[in-house]
py3Dmol code that shows the C-alpha trace and the ligand (Angstrom):
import py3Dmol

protein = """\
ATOM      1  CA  UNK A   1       4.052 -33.268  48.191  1.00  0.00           C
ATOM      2  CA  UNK A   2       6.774 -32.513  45.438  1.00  0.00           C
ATOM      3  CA  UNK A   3       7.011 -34.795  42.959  1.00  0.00           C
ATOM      4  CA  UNK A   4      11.119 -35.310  44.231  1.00  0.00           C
ATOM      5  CA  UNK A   5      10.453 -34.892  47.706  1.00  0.00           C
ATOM      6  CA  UNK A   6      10.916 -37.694  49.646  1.00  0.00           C
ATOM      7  CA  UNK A   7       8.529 -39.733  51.872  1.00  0.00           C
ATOM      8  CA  UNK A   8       9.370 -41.680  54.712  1.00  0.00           C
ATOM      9  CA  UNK A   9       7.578 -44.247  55.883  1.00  0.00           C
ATOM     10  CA  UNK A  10       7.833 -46.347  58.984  1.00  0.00           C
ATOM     11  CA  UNK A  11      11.436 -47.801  59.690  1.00  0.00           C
ATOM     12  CA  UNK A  12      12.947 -44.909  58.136  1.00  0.00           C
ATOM     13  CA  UNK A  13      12.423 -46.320  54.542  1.00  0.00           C
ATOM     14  CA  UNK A  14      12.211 -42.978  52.304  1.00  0.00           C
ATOM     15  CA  UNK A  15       9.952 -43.135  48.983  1.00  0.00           C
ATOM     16  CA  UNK A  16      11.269 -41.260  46.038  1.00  0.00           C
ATOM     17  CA  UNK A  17      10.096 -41.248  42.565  1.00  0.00           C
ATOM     18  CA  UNK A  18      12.159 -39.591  40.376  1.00  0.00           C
ATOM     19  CA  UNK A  19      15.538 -40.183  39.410  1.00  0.00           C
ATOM     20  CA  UNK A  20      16.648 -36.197  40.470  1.00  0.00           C
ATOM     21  CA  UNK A  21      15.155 -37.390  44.361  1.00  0.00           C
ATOM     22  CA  UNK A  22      17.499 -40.684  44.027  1.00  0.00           C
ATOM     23  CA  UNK A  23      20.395 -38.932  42.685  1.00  0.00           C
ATOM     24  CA  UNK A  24      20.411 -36.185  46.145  1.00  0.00           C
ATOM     25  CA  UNK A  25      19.862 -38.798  48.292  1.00  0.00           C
ATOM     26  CA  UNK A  26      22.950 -40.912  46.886  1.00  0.00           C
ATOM     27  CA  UNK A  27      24.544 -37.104  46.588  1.00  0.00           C
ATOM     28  CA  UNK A  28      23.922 -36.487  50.633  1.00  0.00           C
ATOM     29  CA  UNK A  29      25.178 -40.164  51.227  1.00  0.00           C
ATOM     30  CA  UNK A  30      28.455 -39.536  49.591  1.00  0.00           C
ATOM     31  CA  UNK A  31      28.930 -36.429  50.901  1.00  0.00           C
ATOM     32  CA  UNK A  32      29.108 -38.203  54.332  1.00  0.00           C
ATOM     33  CA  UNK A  33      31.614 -40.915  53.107  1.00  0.00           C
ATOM     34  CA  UNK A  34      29.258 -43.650  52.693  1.00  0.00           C
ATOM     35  CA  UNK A  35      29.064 -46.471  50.088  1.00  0.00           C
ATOM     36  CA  UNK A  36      25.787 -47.245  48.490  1.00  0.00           C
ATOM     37  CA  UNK A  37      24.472 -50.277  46.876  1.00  0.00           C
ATOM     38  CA  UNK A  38      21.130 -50.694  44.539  1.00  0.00           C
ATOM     39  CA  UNK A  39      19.125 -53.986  44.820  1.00  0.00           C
ATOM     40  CA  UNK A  40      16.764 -53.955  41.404  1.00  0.00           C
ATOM     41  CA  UNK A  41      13.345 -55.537  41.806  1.00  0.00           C
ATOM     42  CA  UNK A  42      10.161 -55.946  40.148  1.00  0.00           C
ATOM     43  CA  UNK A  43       8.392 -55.786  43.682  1.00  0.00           C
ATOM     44  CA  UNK A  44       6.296 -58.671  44.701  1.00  0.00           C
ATOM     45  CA  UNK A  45       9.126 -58.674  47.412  1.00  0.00           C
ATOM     46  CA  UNK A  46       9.121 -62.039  49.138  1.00  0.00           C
ATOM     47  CA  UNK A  47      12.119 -63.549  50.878  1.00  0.00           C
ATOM     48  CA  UNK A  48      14.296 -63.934  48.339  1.00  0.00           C
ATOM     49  CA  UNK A  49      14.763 -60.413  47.317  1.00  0.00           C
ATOM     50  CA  UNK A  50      15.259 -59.680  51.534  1.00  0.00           C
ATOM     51  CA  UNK A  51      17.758 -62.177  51.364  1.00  0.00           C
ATOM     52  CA  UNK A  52      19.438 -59.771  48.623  1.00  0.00           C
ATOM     53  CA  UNK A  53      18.723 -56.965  51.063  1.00  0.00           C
ATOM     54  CA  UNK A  54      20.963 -58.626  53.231  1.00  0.00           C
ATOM     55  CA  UNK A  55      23.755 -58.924  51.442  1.00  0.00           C
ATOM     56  CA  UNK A  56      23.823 -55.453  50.153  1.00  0.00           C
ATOM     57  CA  UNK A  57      23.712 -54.091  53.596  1.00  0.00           C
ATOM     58  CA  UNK A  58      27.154 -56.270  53.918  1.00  0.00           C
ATOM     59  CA  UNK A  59      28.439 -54.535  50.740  1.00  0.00           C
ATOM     60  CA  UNK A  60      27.627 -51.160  51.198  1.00  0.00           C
ATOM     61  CA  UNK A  61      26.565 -48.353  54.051  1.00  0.00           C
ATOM     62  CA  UNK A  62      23.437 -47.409  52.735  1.00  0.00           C
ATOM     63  CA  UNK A  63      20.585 -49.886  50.699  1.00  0.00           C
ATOM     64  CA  UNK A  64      18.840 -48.572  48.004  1.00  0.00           C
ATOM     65  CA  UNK A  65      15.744 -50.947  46.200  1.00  0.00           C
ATOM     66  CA  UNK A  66      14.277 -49.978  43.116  1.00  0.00           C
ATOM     67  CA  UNK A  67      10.862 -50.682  42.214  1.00  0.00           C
ATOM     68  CA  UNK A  68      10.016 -50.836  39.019  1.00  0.00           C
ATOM     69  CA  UNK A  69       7.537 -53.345  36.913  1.00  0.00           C
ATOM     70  CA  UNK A  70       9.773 -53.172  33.622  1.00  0.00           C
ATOM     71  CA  UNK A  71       7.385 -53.380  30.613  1.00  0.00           C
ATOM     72  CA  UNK A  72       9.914 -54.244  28.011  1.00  0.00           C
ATOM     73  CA  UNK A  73      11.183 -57.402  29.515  1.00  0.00           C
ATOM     74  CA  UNK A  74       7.651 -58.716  28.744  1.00  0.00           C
ATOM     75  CA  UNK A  75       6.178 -60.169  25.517  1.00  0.00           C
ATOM     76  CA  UNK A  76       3.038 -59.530  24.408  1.00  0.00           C
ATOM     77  CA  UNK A  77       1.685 -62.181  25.568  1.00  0.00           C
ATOM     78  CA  UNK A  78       3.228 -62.515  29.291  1.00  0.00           C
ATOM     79  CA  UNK A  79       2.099 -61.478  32.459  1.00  0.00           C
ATOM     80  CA  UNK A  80       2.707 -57.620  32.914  1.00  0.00           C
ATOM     81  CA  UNK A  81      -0.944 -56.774  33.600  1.00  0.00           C
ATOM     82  CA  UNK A  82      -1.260 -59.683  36.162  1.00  0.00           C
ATOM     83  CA  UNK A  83       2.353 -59.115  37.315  1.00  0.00           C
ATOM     84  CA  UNK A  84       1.451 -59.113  41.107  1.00  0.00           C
ATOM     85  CA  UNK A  85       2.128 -55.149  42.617  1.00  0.00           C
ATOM     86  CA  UNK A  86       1.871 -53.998  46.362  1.00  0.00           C
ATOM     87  CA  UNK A  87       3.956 -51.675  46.740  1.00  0.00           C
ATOM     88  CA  UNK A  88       2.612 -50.143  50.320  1.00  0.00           C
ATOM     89  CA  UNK A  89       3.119 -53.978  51.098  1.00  0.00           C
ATOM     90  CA  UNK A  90       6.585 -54.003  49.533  1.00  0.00           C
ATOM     91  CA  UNK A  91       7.697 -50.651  51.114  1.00  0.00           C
ATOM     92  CA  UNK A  92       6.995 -52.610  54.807  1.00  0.00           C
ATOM     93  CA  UNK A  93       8.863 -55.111  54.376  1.00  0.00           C
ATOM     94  CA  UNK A  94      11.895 -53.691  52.881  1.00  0.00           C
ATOM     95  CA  UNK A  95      11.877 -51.414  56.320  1.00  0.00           C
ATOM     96  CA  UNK A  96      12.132 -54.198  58.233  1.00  0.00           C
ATOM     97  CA  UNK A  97      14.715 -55.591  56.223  1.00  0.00           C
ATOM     98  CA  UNK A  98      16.705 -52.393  56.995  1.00  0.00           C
ATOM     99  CA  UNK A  99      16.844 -50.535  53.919  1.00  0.00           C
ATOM    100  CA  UNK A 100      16.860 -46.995  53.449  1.00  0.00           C
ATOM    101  CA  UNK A 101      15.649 -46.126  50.087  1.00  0.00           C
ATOM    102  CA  UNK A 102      13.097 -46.880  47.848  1.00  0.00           C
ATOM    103  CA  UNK A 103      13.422 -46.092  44.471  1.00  0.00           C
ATOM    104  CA  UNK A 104       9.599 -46.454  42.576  1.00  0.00           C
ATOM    105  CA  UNK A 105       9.478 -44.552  39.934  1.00  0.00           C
ATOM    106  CA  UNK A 106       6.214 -44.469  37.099  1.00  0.00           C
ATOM    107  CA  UNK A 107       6.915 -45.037  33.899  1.00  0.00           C
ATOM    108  CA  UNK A 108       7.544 -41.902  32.231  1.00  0.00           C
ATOM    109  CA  UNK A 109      10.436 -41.339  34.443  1.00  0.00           C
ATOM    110  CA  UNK A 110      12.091 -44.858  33.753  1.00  0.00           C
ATOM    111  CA  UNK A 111      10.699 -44.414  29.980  1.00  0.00           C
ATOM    112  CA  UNK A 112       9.861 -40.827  28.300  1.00  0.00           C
ATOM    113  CA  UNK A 113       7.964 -40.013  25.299  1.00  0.00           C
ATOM    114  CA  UNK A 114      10.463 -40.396  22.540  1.00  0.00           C
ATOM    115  CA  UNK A 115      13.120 -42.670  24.309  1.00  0.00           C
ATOM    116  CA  UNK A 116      14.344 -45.397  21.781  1.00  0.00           C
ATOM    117  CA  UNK A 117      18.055 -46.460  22.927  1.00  0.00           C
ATOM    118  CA  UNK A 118      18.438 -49.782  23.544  1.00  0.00           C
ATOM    119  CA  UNK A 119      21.245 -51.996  25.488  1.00  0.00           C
ATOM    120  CA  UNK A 120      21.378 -55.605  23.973  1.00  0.00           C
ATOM    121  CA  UNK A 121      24.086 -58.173  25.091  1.00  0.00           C
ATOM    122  CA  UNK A 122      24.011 -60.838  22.106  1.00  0.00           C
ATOM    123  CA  UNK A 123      24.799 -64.417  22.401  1.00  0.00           C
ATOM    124  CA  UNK A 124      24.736 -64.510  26.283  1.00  0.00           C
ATOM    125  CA  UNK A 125      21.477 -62.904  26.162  1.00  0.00           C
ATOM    126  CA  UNK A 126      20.562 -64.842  22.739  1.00  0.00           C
ATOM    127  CA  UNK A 127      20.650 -68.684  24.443  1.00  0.00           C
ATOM    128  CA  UNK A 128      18.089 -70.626  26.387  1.00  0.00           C
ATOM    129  CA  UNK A 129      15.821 -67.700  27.493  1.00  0.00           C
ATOM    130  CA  UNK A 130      16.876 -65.360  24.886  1.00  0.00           C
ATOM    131  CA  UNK A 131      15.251 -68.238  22.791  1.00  0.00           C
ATOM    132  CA  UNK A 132      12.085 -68.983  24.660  1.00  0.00           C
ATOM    133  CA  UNK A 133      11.452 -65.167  25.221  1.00  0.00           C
ATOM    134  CA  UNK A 134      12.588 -62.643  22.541  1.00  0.00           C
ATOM    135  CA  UNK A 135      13.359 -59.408  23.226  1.00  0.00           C
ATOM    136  CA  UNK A 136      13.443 -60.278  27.274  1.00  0.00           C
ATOM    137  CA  UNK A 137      17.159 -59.447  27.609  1.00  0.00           C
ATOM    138  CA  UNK A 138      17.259 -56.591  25.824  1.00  0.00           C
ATOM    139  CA  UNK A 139      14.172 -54.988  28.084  1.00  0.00           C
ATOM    140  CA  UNK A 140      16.245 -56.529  31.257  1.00  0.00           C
ATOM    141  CA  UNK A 141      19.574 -54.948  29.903  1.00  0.00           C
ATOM    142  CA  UNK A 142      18.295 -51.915  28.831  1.00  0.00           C
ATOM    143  CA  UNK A 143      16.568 -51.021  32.709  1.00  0.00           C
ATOM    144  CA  UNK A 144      19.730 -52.438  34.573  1.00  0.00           C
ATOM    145  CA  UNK A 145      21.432 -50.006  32.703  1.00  0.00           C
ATOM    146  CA  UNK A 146      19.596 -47.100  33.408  1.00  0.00           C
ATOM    147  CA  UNK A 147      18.784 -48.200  37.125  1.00  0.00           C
ATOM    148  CA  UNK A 148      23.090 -48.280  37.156  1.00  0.00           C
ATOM    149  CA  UNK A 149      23.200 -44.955  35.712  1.00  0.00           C
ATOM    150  CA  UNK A 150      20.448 -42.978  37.892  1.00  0.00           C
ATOM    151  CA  UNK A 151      21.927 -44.439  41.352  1.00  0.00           C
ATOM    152  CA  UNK A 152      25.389 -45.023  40.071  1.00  0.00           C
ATOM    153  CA  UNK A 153      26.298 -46.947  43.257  1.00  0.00           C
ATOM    154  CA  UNK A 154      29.544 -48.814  44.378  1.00  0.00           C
ATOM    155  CA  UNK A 155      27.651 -52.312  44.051  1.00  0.00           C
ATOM    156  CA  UNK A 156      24.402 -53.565  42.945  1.00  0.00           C
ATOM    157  CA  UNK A 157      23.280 -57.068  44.213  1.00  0.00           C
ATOM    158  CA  UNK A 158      21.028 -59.415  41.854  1.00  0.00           C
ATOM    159  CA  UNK A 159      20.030 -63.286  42.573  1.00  0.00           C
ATOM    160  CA  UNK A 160      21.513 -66.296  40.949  1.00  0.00           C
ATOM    161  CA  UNK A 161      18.050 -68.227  40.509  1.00  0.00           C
ATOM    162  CA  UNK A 162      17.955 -65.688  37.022  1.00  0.00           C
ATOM    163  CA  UNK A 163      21.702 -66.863  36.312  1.00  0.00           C
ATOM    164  CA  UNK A 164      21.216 -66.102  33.154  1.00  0.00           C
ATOM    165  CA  UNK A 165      20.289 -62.581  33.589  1.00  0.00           C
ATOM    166  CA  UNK A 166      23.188 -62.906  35.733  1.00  0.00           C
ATOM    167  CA  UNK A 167      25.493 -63.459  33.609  1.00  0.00           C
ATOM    168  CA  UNK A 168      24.072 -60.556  30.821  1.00  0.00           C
ATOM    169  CA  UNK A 169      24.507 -57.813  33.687  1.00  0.00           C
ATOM    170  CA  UNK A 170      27.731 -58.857  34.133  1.00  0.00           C
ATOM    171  CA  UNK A 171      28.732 -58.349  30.762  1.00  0.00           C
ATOM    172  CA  UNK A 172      27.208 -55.418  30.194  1.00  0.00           C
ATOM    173  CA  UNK A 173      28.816 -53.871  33.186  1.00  0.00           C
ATOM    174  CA  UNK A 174      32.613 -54.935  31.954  1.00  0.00           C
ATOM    175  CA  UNK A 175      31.333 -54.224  28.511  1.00  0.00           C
ATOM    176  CA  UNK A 176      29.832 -50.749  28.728  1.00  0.00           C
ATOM    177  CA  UNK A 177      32.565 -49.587  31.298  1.00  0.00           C
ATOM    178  CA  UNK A 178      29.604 -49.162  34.346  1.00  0.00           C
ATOM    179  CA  UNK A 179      31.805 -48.414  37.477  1.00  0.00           C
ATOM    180  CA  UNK A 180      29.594 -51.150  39.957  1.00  0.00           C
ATOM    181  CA  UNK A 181      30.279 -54.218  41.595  1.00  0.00           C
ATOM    182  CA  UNK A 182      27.831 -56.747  40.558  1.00  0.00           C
ATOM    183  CA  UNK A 183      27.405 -59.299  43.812  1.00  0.00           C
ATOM    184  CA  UNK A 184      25.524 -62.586  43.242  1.00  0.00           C
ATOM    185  CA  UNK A 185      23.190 -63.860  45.805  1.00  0.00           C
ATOM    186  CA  UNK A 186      22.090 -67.640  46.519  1.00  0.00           C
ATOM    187  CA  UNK A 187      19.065 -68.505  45.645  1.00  0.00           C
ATOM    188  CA  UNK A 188      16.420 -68.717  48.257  1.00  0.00           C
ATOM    189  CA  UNK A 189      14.308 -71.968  48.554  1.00  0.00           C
ATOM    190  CA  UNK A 190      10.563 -73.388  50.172  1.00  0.00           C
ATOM    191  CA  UNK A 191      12.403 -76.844  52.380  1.00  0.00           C
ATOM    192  CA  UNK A 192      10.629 -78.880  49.392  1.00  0.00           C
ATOM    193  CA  UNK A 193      13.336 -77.160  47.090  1.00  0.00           C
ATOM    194  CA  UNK A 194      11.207 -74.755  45.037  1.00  0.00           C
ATOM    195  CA  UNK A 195      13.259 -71.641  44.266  1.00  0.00           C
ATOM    196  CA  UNK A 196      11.072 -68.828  46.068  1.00  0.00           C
ATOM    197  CA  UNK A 197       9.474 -67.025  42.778  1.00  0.00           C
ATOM    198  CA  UNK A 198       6.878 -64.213  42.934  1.00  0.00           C
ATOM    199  CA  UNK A 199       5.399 -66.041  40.095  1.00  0.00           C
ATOM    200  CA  UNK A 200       4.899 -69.309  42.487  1.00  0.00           C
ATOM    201  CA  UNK A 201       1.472 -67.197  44.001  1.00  0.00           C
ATOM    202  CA  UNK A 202       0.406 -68.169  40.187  1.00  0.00           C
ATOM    203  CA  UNK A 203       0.530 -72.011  41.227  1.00  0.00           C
ATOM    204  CA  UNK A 204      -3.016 -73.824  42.082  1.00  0.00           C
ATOM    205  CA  UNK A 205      -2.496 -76.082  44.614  1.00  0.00           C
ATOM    206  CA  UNK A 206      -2.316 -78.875  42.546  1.00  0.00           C
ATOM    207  CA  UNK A 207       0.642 -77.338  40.625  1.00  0.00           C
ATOM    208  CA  UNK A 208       2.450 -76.563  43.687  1.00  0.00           C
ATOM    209  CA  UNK A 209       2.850 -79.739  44.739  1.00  0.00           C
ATOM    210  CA  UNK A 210       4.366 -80.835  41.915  1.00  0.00           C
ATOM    211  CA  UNK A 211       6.485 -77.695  41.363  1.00  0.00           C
ATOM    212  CA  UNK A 212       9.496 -78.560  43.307  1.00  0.00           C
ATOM    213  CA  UNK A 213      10.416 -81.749  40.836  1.00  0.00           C
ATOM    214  CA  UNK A 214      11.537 -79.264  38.825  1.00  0.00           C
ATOM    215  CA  UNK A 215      14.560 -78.311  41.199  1.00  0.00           C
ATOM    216  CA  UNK A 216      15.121 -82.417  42.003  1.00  0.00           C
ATOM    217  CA  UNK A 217      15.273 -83.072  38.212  1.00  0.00           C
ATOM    218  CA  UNK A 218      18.587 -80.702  37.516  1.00  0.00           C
ATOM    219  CA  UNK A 219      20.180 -81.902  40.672  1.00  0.00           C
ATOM    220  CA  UNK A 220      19.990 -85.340  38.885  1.00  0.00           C
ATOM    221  CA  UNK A 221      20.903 -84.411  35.912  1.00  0.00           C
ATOM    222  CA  UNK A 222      23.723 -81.979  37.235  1.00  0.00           C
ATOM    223  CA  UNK A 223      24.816 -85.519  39.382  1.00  0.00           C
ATOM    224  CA  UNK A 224      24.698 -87.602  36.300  1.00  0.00           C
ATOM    225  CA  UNK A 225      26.608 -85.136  34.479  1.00  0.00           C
ATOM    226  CA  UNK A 226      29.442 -85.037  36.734  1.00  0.00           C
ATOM    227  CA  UNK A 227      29.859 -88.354  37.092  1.00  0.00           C
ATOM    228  CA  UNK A 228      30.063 -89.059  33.404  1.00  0.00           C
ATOM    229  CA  UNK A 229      26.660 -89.161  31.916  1.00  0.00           C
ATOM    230  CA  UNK A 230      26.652 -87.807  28.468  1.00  0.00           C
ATOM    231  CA  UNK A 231      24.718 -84.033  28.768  1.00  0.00           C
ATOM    232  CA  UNK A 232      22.410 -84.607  26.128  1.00  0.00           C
ATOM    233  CA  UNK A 233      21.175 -88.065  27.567  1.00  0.00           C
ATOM    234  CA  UNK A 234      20.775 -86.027  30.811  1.00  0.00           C
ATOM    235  CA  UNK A 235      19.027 -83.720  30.003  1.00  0.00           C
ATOM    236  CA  UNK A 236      16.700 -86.101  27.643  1.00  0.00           C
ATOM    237  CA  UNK A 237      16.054 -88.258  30.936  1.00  0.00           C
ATOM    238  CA  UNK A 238      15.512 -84.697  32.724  1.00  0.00           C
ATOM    239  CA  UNK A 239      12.845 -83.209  30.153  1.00  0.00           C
ATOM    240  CA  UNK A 240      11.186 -86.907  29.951  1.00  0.00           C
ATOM    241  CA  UNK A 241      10.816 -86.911  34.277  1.00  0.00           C
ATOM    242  CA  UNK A 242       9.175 -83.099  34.153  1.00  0.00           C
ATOM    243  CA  UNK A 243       6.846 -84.614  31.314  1.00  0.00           C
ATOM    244  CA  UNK A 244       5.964 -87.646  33.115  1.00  0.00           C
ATOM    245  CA  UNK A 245       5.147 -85.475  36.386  1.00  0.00           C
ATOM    246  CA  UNK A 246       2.538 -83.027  34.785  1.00  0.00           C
ATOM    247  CA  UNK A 247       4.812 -80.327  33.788  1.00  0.00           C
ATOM    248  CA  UNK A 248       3.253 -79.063  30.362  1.00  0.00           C
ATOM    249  CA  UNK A 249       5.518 -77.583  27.796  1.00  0.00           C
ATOM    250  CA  UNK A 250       8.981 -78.026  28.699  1.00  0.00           C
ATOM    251  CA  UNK A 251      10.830 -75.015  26.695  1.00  0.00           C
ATOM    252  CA  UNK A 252      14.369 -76.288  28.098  1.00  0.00           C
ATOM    253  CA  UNK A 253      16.500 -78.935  30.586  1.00  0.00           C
ATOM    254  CA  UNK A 254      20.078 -77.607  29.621  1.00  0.00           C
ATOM    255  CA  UNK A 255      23.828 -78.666  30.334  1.00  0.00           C
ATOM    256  CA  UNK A 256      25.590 -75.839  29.606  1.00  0.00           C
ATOM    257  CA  UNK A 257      28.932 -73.745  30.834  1.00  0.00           C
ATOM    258  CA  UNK A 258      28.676 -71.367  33.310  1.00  0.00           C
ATOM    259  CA  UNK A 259      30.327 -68.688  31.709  1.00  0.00           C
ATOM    260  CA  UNK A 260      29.513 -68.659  28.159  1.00  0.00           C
ATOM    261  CA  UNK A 261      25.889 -70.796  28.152  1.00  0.00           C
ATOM    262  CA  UNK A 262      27.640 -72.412  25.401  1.00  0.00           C
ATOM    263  CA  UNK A 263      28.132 -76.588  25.390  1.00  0.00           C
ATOM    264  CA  UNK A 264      29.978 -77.425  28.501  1.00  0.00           C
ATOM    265  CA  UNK A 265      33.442 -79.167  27.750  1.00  0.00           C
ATOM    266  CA  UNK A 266      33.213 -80.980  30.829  1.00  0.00           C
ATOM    267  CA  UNK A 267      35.549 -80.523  34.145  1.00  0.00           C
ATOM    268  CA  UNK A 268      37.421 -78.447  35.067  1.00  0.00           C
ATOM    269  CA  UNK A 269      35.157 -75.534  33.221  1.00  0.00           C
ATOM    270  CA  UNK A 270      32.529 -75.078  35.642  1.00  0.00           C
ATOM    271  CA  UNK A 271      28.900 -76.249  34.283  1.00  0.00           C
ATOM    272  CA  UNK A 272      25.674 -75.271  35.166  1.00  0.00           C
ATOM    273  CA  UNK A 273      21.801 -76.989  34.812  1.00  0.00           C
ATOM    274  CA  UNK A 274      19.053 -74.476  33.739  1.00  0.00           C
ATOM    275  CA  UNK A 275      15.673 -75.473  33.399  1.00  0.00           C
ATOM    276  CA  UNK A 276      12.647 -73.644  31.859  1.00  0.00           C
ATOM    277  CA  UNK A 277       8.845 -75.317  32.359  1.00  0.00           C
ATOM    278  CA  UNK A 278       5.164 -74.612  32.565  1.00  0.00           C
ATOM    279  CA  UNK A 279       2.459 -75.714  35.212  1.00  0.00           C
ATOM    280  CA  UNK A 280      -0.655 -74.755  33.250  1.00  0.00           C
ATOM    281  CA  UNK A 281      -0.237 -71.183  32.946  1.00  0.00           C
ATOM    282  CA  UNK A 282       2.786 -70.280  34.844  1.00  0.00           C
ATOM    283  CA  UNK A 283       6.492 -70.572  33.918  1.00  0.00           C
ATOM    284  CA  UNK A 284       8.878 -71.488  36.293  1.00  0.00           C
ATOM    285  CA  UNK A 285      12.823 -71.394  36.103  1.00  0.00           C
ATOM    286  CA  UNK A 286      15.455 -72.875  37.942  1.00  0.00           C
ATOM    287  CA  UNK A 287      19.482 -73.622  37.909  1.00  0.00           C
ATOM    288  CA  UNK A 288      22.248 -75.387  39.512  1.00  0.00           C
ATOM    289  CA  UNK A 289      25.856 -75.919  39.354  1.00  0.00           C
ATOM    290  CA  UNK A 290      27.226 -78.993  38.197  1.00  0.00           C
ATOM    291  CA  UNK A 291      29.101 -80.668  41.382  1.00  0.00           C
ATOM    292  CA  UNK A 292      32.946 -80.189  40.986  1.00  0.00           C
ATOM    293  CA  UNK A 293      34.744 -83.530  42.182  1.00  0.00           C
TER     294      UNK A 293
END
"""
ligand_1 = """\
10
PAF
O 15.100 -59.862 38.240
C 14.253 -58.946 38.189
O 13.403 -58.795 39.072
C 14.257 -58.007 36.987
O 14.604 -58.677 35.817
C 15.152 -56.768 37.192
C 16.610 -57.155 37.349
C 14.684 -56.008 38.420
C 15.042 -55.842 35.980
O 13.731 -55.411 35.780
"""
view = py3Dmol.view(width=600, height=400)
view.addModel(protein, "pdb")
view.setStyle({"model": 0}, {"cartoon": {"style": "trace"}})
view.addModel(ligand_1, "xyz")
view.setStyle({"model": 1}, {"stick": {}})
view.zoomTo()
view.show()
């Protein structure tokens, strides 16, 4: 088989591998008057990211998914090795979701010998995880970017439990003139309130019961907020509850606005909880929005 030749599995899910195969195939789509739009994902598919599937098969005609386990987003000392990847596993369940293109390309194609250019969004990509994780936003920006480039389609859908990422894409988008709609999608939870994670299959059972205190905690402390409770005293009682409950290091429980991450002024600028915490050896995140009256 042809390095850009497409295969097509069951469900009529085509494979393709390089960005030359993506670009004909969003090419033939246009040609026929159709809209396209790209759902980014590290794989590990679970039903969050079909949830995004979803929604971008409102938004658009045809669904293209990229696949792609994005080595500078990780530190040194993170998880790409053990990053979970099944992609035959991945490929079935994104034809049952009903999309129609798979986009998994190696790394050379993503990253060539001699590549250096970097996208970095400062101060939105600077705060809370930007902090914890150096470098993360930049490797996140930099593969958005290209992903937006090599499929260049009408909207690209990405889910609000990463808000801050979120928030970085859109920036970049508005900032770097990228002709996409960037949709938001809710975030997907277990009925015990755990945001649904491919990092959660890192949790020993133990941890997984106590996992979903994490999401109660910024509901509390997005309550307290909004009825009057000073942030930082929220957030103190928030980090204290998470300590109390087994969580081990607890890199943040912030207040912050929605828009900028910066301190949030209070009504009527819309605020948001984010939370960053280990159990043992895996980090989880979460966020809310602070109730509005
Ligand atoms: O959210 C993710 O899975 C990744 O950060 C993304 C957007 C696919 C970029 O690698």
């Amino acid at each position: 088989m042809a390095a850009g030749r497409a295969m097509t599995g069951g469900g009529g899910l085509a494979t393709v591998r390089t960005v030359e195969a993506l670009r004909q195939h969003v090419r033939g789509w246009r040609g026929e008057g159709r809209s396209v739009a790209l759902v980014p994902t590290m794989g590990a598919l679970h039903e969050g990211h079909l949830s995004l599937i979803r929604l971008a098969r409102e938004q658009a005609d045809r669904v293209c998914v990229s696949l792609f386990v994005n080595p500078t987003q990780f530190g040194p000392n993170e998880d790409f090795d053990r990053y979970p990847r099944d992609e035959a596993a991945d490929a079935a369940k994104l034809a049952a979701a009903g999309a129609h293109l798979l986009f998994a390309p190696g790394l050379s194609e993503v990253y060539p010998p001699g590549h250096l250019a970097r996208v970095h969004v400062p101060v939105l990509g600077d705060a809370l995880e930007g902090t914890f994780r150096p470098g993360f936003f930049t490797g996140v920006a930099t593969v958005v970017t290209k992903l937006l480039l090599m499929a260049l389609p009408d909207a690209a859908v990405f889910g609000s439990k990463d808000y801050q990422q979120l928030l970085v894409i859109r920036r970049l988008v508005a900032d770097l003139d990228i002709p996409v709609r960037i949709v938001a999608g809710e975030t997907v939870r277990e009925a015990d309130g755990l945001a649904l994670s491919s990092r959660n299959a890192y949790l020993a059972e133990t941890e997984r019961r106590i996992a979903p205190v994490l999401h109660a905690t910024i509901v509390d402390v997005a309550e307290a907020v909004a009825t009057g409770r000073n942030a930082r005293e929220a957030e103190n009682a928030g980090t204290r509850r998470l300590g109390e409950v087994g969580f081990g290091k607890i890199d943040y429980v912030a207040v912050r606005d929605a828009e900028t991450l910066g301190d949030w002024d209070g009504p009527p600028q819309p605020g948001r909880v984010l939370v960053a915490a280990w159990l043992g050896r895996t980090r989880l995140i979460d966020n809310v929005p602070v109730p509005s009256g």
